[in-house]
N, C-alpha and C positions, 0 to 999 in steps of 0.2 A: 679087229684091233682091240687092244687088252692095255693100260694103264698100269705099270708095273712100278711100286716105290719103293725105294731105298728107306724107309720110314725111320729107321735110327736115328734121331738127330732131325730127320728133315723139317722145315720149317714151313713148310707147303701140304704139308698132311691134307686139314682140313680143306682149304681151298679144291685141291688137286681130288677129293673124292665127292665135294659138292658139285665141280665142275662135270665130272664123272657120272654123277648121278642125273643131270637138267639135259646133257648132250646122251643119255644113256649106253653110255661105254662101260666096259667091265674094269673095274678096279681092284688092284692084289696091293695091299700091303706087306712089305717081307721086313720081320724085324727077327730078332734073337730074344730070350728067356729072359735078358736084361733089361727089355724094352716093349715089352707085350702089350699090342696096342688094338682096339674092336671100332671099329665105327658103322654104322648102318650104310649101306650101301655100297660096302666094301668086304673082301675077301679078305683076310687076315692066316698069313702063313706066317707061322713062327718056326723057326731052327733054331739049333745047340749054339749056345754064346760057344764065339770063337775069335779066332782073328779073321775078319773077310768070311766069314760064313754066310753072312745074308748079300755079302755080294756075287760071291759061288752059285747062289742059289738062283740068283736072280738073271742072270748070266743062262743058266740054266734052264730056265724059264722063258725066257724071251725068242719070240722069232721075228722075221722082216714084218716092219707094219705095225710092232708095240711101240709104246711111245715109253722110257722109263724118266721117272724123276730122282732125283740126287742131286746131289751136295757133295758129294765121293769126289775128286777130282780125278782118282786112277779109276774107280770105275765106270766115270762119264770115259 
């Protein structure tokens, strides 16, 4: 199981990679060039600003059994 964020905008960043960290799950943040974002304890994958590109990707990323967070309403 892998913690997958929507990190642009999301408002649960921190929470969501502390929690990550104490239950020892693996956490990805996915933001774009706009929004470049490092926390310890955390994977940080950046892609090319776009329209829906860090949602593409994340999409892309994900299998059964990740859990993602967002705020996206089309990509929840």
């Amino acid at each position: 199981m892998r913690i997958f964020v929507d990190a642009d905008g999301c408002p649960v960043v921190e929470e969501t990679v502390r929690l990550a960290r104490r239950y020892r799950v693996d956490c990805v943040l996915l933001c774009d060039t706009a929004h470049q974002l490092e926390r310890a304890g955390a994977e940080t994958v950046t892609v090319s600003q776009g329209a829906d590109s860090v949602d593409f990707a994340l999409v892309n990323r994900v299998t059964a059994g990740d859990l993602v967070v967002t705020q996206d309403y089309g990509l929840a």
